[in-house]
PLY file of the C-alpha trace (Angstrom):
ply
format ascii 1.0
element vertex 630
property float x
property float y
property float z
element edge 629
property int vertex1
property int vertex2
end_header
52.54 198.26 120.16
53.17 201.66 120.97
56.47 204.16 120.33
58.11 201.65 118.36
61.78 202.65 117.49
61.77 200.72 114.74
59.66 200.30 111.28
60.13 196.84 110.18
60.33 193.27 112.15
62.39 190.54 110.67
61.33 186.82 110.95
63.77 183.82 110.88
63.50 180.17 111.79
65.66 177.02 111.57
64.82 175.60 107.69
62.78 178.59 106.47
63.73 181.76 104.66
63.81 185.40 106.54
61.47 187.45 106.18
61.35 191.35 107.07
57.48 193.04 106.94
56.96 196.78 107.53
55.34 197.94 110.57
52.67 201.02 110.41
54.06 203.16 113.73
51.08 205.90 113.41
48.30 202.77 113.78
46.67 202.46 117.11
47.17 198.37 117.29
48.62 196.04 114.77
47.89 192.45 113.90
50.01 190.49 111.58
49.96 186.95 109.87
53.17 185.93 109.23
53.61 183.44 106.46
57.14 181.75 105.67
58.79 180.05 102.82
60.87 176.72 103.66
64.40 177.75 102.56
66.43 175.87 100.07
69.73 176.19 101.62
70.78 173.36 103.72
72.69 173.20 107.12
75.98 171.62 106.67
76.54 168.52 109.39
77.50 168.49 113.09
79.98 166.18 114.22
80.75 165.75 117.96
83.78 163.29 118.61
86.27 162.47 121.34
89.53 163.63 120.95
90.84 159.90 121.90
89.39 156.42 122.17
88.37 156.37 125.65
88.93 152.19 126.05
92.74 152.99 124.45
93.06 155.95 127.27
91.68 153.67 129.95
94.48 151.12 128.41
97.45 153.17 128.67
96.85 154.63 132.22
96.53 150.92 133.75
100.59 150.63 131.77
101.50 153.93 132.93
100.39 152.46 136.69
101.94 148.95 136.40
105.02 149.56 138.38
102.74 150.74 140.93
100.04 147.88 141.35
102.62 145.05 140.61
102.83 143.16 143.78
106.49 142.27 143.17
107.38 145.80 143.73
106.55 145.22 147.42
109.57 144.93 149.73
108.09 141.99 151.62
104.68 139.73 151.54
103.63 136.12 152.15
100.47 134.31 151.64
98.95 130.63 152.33
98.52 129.44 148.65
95.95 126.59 147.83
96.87 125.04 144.24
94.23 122.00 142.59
95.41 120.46 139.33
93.34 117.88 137.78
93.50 116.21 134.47
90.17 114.56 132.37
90.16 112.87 129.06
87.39 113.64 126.81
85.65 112.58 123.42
85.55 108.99 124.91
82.58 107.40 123.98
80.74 104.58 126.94
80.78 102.49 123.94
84.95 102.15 123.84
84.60 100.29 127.25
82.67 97.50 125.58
85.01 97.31 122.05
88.32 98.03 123.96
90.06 94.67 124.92
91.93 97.00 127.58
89.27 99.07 128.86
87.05 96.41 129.08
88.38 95.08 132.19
87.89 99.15 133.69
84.10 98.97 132.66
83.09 100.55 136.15
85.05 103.66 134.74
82.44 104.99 132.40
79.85 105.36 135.87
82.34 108.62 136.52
81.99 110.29 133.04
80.73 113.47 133.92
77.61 114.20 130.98
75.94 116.97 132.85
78.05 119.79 132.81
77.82 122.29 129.75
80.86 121.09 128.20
81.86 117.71 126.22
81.21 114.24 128.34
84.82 113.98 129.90
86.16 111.46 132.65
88.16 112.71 135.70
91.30 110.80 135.67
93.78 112.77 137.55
94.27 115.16 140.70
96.32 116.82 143.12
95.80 119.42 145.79
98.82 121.34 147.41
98.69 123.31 150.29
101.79 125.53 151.12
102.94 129.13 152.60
104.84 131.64 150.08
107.28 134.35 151.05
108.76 137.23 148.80
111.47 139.75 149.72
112.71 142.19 146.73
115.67 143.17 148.19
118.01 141.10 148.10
115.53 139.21 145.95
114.56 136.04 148.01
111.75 133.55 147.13
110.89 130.71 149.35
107.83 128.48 149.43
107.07 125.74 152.23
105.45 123.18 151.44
103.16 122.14 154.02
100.77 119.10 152.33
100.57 117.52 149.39
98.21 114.96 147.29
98.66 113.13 144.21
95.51 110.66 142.89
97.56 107.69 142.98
101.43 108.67 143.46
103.67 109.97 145.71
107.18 111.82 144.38
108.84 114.46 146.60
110.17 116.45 143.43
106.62 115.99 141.45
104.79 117.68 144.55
107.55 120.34 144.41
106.81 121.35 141.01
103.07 121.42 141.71
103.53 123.91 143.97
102.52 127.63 143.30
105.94 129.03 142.40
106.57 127.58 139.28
102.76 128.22 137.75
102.44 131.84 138.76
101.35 134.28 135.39
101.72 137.71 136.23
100.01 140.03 133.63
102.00 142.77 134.23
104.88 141.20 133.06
105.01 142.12 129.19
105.42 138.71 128.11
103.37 135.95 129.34
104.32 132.10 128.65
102.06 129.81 127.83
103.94 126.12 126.99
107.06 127.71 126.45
105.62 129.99 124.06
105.98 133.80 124.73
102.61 135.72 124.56
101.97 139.54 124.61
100.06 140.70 127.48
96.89 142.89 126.82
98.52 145.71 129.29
102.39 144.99 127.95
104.22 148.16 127.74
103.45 147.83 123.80
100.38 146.21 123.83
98.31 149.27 121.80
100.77 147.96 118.84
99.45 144.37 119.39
95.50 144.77 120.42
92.57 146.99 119.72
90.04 147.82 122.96
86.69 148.04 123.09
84.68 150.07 126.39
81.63 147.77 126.74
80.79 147.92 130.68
80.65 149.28 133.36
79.79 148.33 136.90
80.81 148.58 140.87
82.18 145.72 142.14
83.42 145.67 145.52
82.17 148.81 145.99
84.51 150.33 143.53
83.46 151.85 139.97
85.27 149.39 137.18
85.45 149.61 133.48
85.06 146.31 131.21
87.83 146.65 128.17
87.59 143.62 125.59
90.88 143.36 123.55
91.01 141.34 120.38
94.30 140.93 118.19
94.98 143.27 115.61
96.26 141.11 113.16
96.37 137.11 113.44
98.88 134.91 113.43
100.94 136.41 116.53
101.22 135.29 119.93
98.32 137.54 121.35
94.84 136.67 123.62
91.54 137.36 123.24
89.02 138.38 126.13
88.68 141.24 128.62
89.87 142.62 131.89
87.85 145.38 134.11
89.97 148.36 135.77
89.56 150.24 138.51
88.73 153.57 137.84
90.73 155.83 140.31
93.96 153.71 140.26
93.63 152.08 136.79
94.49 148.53 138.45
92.79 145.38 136.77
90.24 143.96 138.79
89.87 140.76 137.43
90.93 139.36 133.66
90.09 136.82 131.10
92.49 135.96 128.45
91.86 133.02 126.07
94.47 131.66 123.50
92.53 129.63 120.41
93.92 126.80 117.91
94.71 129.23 115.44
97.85 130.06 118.04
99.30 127.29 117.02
101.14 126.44 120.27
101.47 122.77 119.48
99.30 119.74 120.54
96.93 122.72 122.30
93.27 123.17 120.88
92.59 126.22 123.39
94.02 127.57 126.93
91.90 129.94 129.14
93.42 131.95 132.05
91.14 134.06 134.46
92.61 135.80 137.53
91.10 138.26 139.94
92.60 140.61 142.10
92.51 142.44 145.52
93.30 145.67 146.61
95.67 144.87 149.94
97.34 148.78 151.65
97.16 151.91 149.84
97.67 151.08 146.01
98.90 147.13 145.59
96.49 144.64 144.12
97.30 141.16 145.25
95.95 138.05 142.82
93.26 136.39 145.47
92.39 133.62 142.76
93.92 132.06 139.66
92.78 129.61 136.94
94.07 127.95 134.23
92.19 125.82 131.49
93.67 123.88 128.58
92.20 121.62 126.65
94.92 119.86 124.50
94.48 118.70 121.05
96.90 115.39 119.99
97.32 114.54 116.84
94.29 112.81 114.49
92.30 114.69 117.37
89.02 114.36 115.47
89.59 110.16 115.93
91.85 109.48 120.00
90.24 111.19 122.71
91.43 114.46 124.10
93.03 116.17 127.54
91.66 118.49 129.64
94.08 120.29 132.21
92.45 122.61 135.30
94.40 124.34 137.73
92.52 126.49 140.37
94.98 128.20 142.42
93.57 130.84 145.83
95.32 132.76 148.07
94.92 133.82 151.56
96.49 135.12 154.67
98.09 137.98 152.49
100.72 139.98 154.76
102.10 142.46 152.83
105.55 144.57 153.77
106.07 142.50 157.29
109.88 143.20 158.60
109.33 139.21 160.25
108.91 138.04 156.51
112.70 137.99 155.91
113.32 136.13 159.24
111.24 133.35 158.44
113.09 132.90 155.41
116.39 132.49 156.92
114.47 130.47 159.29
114.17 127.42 156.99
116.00 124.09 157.32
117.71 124.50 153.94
118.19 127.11 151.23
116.12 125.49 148.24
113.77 127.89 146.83
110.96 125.19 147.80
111.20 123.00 151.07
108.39 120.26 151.71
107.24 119.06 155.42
108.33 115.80 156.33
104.68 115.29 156.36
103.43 116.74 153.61
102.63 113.70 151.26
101.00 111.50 154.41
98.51 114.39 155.11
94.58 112.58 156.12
91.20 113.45 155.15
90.70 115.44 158.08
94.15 118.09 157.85
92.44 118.64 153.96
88.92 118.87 154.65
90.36 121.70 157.17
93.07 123.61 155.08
91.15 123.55 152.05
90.30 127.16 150.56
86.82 125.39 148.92
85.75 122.34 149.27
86.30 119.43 146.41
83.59 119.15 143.48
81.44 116.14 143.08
84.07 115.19 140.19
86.58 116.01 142.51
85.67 113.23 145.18
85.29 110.93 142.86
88.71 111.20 141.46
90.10 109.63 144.55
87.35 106.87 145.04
88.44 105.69 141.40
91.93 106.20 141.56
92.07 103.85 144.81
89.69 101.44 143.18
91.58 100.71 140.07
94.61 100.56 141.73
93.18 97.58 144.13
92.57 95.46 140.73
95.26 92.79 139.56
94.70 93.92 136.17
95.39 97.52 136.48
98.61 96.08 138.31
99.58 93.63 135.30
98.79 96.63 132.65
100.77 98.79 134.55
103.80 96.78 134.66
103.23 95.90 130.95
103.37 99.65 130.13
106.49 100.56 132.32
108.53 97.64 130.85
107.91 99.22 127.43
109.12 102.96 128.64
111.64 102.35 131.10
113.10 98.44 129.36
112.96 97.66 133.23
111.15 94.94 135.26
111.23 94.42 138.46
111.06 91.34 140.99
110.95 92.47 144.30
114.63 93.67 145.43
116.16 93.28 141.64
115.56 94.45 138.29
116.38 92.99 134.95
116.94 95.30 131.98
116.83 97.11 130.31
115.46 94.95 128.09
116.22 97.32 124.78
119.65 96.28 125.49
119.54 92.59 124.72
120.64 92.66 121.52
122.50 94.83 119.06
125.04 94.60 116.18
128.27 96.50 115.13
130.92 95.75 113.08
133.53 94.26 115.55
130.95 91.65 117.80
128.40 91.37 115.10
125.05 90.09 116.78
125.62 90.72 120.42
123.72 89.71 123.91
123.56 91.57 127.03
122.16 90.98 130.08
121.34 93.75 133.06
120.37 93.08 136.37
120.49 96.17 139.54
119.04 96.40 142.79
115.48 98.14 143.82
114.62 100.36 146.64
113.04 97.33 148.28
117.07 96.10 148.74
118.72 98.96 149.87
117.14 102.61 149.79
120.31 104.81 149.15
122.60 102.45 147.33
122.21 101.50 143.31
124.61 98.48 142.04
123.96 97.10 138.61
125.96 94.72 136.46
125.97 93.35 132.98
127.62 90.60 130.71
127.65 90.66 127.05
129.09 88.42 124.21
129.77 89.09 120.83
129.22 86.25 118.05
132.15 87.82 115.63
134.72 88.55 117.89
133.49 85.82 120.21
134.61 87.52 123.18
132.83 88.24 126.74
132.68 91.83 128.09
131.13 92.65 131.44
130.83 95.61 133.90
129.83 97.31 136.70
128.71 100.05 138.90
127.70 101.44 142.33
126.01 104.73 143.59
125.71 105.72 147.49
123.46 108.25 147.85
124.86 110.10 151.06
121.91 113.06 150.59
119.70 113.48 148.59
119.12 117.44 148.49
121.29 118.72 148.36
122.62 115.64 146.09
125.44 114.12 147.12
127.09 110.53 146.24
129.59 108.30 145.75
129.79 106.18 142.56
132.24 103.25 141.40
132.42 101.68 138.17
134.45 99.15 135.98
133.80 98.13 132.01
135.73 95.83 130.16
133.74 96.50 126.43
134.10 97.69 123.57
132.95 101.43 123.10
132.30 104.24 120.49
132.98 107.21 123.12
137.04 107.61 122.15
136.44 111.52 121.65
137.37 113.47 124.37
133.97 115.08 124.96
132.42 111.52 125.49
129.33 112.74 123.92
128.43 110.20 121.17
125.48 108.17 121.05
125.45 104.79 122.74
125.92 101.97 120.07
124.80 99.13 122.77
120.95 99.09 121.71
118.81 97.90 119.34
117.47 100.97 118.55
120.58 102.49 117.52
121.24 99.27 115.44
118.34 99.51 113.33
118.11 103.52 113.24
122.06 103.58 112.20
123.04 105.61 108.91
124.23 103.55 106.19
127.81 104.42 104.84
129.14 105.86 108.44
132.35 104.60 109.46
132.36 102.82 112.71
135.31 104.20 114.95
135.09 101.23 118.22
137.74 100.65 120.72
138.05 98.16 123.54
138.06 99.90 126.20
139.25 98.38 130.10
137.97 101.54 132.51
137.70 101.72 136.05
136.01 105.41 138.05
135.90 106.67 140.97
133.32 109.63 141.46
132.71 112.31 144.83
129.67 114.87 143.76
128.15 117.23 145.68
126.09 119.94 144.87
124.55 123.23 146.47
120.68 124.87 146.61
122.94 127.88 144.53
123.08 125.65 141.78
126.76 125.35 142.07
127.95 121.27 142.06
131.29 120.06 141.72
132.47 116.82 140.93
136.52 114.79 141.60
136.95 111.95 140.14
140.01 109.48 139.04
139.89 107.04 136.39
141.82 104.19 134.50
141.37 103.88 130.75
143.09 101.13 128.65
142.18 101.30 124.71
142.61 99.09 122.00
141.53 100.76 118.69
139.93 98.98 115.95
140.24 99.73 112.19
140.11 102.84 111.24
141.35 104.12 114.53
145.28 104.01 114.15
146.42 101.07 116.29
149.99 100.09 115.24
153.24 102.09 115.17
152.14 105.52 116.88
151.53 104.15 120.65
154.34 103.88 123.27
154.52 102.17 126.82
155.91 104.64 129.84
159.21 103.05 128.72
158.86 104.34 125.04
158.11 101.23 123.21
155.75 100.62 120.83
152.18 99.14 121.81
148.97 98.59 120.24
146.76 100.26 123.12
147.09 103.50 125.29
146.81 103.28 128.87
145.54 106.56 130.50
145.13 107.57 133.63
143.62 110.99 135.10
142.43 112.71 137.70
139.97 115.89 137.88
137.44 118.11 138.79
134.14 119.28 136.83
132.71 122.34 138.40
129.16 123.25 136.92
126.29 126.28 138.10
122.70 125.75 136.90
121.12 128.57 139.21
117.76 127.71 140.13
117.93 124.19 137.76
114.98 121.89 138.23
114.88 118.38 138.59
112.53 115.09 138.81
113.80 112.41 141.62
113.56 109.10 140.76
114.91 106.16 142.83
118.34 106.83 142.21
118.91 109.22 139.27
117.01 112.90 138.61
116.09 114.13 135.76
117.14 117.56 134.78
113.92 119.68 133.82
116.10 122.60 132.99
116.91 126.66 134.23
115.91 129.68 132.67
119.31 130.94 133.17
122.75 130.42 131.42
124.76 126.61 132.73
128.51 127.05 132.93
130.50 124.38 133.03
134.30 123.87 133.19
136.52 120.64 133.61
140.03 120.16 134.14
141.95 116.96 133.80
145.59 116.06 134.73
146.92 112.68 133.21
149.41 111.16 135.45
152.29 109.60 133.53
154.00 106.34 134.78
151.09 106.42 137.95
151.55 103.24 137.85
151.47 102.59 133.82
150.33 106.07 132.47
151.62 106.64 129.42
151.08 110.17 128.66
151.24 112.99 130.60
148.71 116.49 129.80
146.39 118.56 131.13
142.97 118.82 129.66
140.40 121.54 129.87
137.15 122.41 128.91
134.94 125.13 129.16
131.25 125.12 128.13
128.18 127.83 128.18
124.57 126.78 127.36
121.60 128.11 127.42
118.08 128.09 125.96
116.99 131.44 126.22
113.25 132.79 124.81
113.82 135.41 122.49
110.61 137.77 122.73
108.39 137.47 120.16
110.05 135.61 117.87
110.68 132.29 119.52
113.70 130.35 121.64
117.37 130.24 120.74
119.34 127.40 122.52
123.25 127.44 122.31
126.04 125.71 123.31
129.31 127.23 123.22
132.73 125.09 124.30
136.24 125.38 124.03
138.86 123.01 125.30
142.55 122.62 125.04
145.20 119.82 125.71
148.54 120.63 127.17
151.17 117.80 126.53
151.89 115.45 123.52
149.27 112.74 122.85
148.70 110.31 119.62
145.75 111.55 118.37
0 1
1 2
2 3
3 4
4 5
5 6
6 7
7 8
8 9
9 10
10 11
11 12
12 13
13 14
14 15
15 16
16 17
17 18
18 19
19 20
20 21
21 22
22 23
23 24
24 25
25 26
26 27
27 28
28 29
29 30
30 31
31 32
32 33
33 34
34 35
35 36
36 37
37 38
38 39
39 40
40 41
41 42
42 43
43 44
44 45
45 46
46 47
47 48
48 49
49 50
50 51
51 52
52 53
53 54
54 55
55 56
56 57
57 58
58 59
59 60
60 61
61 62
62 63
63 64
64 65
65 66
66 67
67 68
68 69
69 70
70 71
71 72
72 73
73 74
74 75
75 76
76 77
77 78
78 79
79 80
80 81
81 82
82 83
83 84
84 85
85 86
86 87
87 88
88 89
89 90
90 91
91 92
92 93
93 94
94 95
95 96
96 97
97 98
98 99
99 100
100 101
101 102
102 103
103 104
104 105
105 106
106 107
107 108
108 109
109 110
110 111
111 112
112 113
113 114
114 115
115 116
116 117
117 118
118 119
119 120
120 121
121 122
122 123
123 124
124 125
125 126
126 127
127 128
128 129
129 130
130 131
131 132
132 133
133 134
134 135
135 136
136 137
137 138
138 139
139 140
140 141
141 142
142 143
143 144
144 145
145 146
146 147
147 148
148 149
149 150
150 151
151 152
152 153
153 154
154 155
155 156
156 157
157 158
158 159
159 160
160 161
161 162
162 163
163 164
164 165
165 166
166 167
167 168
168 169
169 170
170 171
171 172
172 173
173 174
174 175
175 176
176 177
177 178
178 179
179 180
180 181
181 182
182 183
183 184
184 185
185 186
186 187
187 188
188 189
189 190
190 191
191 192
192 193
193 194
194 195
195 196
196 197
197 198
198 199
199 200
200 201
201 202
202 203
203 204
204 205
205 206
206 207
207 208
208 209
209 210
210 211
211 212
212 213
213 214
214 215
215 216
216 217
217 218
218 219
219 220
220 221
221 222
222 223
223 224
224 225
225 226
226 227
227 228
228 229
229 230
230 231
231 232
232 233
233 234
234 235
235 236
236 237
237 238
238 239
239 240
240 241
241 242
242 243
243 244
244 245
245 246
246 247
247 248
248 249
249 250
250 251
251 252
252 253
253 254
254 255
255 256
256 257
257 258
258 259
259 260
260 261
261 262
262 263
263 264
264 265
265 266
266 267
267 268
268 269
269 270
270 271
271 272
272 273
273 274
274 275
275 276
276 277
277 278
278 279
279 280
280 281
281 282
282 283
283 284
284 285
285 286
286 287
287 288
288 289
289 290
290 291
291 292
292 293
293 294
294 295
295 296
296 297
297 298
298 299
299 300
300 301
301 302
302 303
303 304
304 305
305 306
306 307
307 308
308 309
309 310
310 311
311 312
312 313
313 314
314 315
315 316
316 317
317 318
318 319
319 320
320 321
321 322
322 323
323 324
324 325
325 326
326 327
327 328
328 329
329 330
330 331
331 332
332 333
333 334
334 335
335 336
336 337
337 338
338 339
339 340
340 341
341 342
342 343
343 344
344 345
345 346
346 347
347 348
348 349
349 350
350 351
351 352
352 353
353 354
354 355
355 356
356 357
357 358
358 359
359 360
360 361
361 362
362 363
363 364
364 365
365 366
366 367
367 368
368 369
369 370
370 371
371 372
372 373
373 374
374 375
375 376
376 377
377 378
378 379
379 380
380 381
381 382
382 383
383 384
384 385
385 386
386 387
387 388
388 389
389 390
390 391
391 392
392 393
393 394
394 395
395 396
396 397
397 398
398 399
399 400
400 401
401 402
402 403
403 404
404 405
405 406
406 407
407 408
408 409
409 410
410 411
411 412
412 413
413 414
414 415
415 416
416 417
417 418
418 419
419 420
420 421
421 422
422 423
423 424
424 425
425 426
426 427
427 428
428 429
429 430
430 431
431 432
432 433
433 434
434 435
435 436
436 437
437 438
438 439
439 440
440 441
441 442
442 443
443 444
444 445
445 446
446 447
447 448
448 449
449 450
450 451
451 452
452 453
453 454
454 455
455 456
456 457
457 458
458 459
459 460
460 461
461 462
462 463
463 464
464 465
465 466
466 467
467 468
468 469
469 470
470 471
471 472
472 473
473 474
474 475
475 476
476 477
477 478
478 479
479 480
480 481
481 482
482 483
483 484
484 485
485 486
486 487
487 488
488 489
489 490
490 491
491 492
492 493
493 494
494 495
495 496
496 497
497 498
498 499
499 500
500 501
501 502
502 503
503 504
504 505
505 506
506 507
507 508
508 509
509 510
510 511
511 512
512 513
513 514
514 515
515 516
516 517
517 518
518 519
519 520
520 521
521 522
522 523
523 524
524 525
525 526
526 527
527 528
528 529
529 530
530 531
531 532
532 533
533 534
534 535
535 536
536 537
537 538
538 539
539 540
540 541
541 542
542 543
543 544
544 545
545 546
546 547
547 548
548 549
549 550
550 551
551 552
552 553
553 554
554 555
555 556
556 557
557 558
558 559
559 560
560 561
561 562
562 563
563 564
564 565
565 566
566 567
567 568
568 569
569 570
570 571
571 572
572 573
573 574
574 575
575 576
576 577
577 578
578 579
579 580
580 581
581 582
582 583
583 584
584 585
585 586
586 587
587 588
588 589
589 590
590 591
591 592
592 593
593 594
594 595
595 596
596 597
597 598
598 599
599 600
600 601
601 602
602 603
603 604
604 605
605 606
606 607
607 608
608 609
609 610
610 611
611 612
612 613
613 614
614 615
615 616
616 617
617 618
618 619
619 620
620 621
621 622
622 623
623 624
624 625
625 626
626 627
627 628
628 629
């Protein structure tokens, strides 16, 4: 070490004291042993963090991007849509078919309990496949699916396959509320949904040759409408992939022990991911569940042939036959084997096949025949004989305060008669008053969608509907004679009516109904029945003779129904039912006695309130013009 500038070196090292030792500059060479004390002084701690939870940023980019991967946002599209719905019953033990007087006689039924699979022992008892094509334009918004084949294990409805079509099951998870049983959930990428859920960054992996990011969510706090499970996003567009949500007992969506929904998407253009596959597993929880067995639900829903932002989309909607959000082939339910085996997306499960083979087998044996007629007597009070039926049956007897015990008896024509035309007739006596009533009524269906009829009818009974909303409940059951409120004053008229009815309704959801009646009352005690009526002539009488004509106008936009023979059953509309009725009564036309004009406006709806629930209402006001007793 030659012409050092320096005299001294210092020494320093990570945990140990410095140290400085003088250097001799005049010496030739220098040699030193350098020995170093540990220090006491300790470092104070590093922390390296992210600025921001990277699952949470992942999170809020795919909501940021929503508008922009949502497939409704596309002008046009269309896809072939495969839908599979099956139903199993579980927790039955082989056992019950040997202690069960009923099952007994279905002991071949226990050879299809499926015991392999990883879940609970559970017997196939229900399935149907639906094969149709789906088109979508956003402006004007226009949704129309055709239905092109459809299969029920065992029964054959028109309406039923309509609802078990695609459009009325479809979950989209970028809608910020997802229902599940009419209960409003919060989706793990609502426009909220950090308020709701904490994310976890777990994974990470290419799939489809694109880099994805697994996010699990979890609720933040329990006891609100929220899922459990994951979802992977793509990480350029921040698009989910595929998801898994799962809704537990603790939910407390009623008669449901847990409901699983996994969907997986495609990328289809530049940016829009299309849902390529869909399912849905519930497994539902009745009451006592621990001791009856239990319901499994599976839906499996695929897509294919997806066109996206095709100008000949909106053609082929106008195209259709009618303007019903879903039309079915004349076909569709008489589909063979061979059209399935070839349209199917995947081919049916061992379970799957054997749904059909047992379905067709019980319903070959004369006992499944008896036991179902036993069971339909009990809910519908009907039985049929060929071309008539007798019933219903709940409607033998009752007991009011004018007839005392009464008898009725029903009998109406089947299908197996005539296919569009209903007529039914009854006769009743009463012990008290001993007096016979009777009546009547026809329906022609002229069409059937978009409903349209004729109807007829005559009573001569007595009757509890006297208000001018005709909404009270029917007093001509035994039911309603047992079930009836002590201390309630019976107000009961005797009633001579004869109706005329024309309905027709639209695929707008717009129906109207004319009609023109007759109505002759005689009140009973406590009704006022002496000294306030008058004849056309102005004399006093102790009934009111009535007679009106009118029109009920009613819109239930996109209302759903369930065809029967005759009559449908109203499922409902998620949007508001206005209704409004006007009647003129037609004095001295031919014995009127009062002249007015009646109307009546009503609004109803049963809207879901997010988050918190449903609210129904139903709002009505009505006003008579003209001078009337009471």
């Amino acid at each position: 070490m030659e012409n050092l500038p320096i005299d001294s070196l210092a020494f320093s090292s990570i945990g140990y004291a410095k140290k400085i030792i003088p250097l001799n500059v005049t010496a030739p060479g220098m040699f030193y042993k350098v020995e170093m004390e540990r220090s006491s002084v300790q470092m104070k701690d590093v922390v390296i963090r992210f600025d921001k939870d990277p699952a949470l940023k992942l999170v809020k980019k795919v909501i940021k991007n929503k508008s922009t991967h949502n497939i409704d946002q596309a002008d046009y599209y269309s896809y072939e849509v495969y839908n599979k719905l099956e139903m199993d019953i579980n927790k039955i033990p082989p056992k019950a078919f040997k202690q069960s007087p009923i099952l007994k006689k279905f002991d071949f039924v226990k050879n299809f309990i499926d015991s392999s699979s990883e879940e609970k022992p559970f017997l196939p008892l229900f399935l149907t496949e639906t094969i149709s094509d789906f088109y979508y334009q956003k402006k004007p918004k226009k949704m129309k699916e055709y239905i092109r084949g459809s299969r029920i294990s065992g029964y054959k409805n028109q309406s039923v396959s309509q609802m078990l079509g695609s459009m009325y099951q479809n979950i989209n998870i970028y809608d910020n509320q997802i229902p599940v049983f009419n209960v409003n959930f919060v989706s793990p990428i609502a426009n909220d949904a950090p308020f709701f859920y904490k994310y976890q960054l777990v994974d990470t992996q290419y799939i489809d040759h694109r880099l994805c990011y697994q996010v699990v969510f979890t609720p933040k706090r329990s006891g609100e409408h929220t899922f459990q499970g994951d979802f992977w996003i793509h990480d350029t567009d921040f698009a989910v992939q595929k998801i898994n949500m799962i809704v537990t007992k603790d939910q407390n969506v009623n008669w449901v022990n847990k409901v699983t929904l996994w969907q997986e998407f495609r990328c289809v253009g530049d940016s829009l991911w299309f849902l390529v596959k869909d399912k849905f597993y519930v497994d539902f929880l009745p009451p006592h569940g621990d001791k009856v067995a239990g319901f499994l639900g599976r839906k499996t829903t695929t897509y294919k042939n997806i066109r996206v932002n095709q100008p000949d989309i909106e053609a082929t909607i106008l195209s259709k036959k009618n303007h019903a959000d879903t039309e079915m082939d004349e076909s569709a339910l008489n589909r063979d084997e061979a059209y399935w085996n070839s349209v199917r997306h995947d081919s049916l499960s061992k379970n799957e096949k054997a749904i059909y083979r047992m379905i067709d087998t019980i319903q070959h044996l004369p006992v499944y025949k008896k036991y179902y007629n036993i069971f339909y007597l009990l809910g519908t009070g009907i039985k049929e004989f060929g071309p008539i039926e007798i019933g219903p049956i709940y409607n033998l007897y009752s007991n009011n305060i004018i007839e005392g015990p009464r008898f009725r008896f029903n009998m109406g024509t089947t299908p197996k008669l005539f296919e569009n035309v209903y007529l039914n007739g009854y006769v009743a006596y009463g012990f008290r008053d001993a007096r016979w009533k009777y009546g009547g009524s026809a329906l022609w269906l002229l069409k059937r969608s978009p409903r349209m009829y004729l109807y007829a009818e005559h009573r001569h009974d007595v009757d509890n509907t006297v208000n001018q909303y005709d909404q009270s409940a029917s007093i001509d059951n035994i039911f309603s004679s047992i079930g009836r409120k002590k201390n309630v004053p019976w107000k009961l008229a005797f009633v001579t009516k004869t109706r005329f009815e024309f309905m027709q309704s639209f695929f707008n959801g717009f129906s109207y109904q004319l009609f023109a009646e007759r109505r002759h009352f005689t009140p009973y005690s406590p009704l006022p029945s002496i000294g306030i009526f008058t004849d056309s002539r102005g004399r006093s009488t102790q009934g009111i003779t009535v007679n009106e004509i009118g029109a009920d106008l009613r819109f239930a936009y996109k209302e759903q129904f369930v065809e029967g023979n005759y009559w449908r059953t109203s499922l409902g509309t998620q949007y508001p039912i206005v209704r409004f009725t006007l009647g003129l009564g037609l004095r001295n036309f031919p014995d009127g006695q009062y002249q007015y004009t009646r109307l009546r406006f009503s609004l109803s709806d049963n809207q879901k309130i997010s988050r918190l629930g449903s609210l129904y209402y139903n709002v009505f006001a009505g006003r008579i013009f003209g001078t009337l007793p009471y």
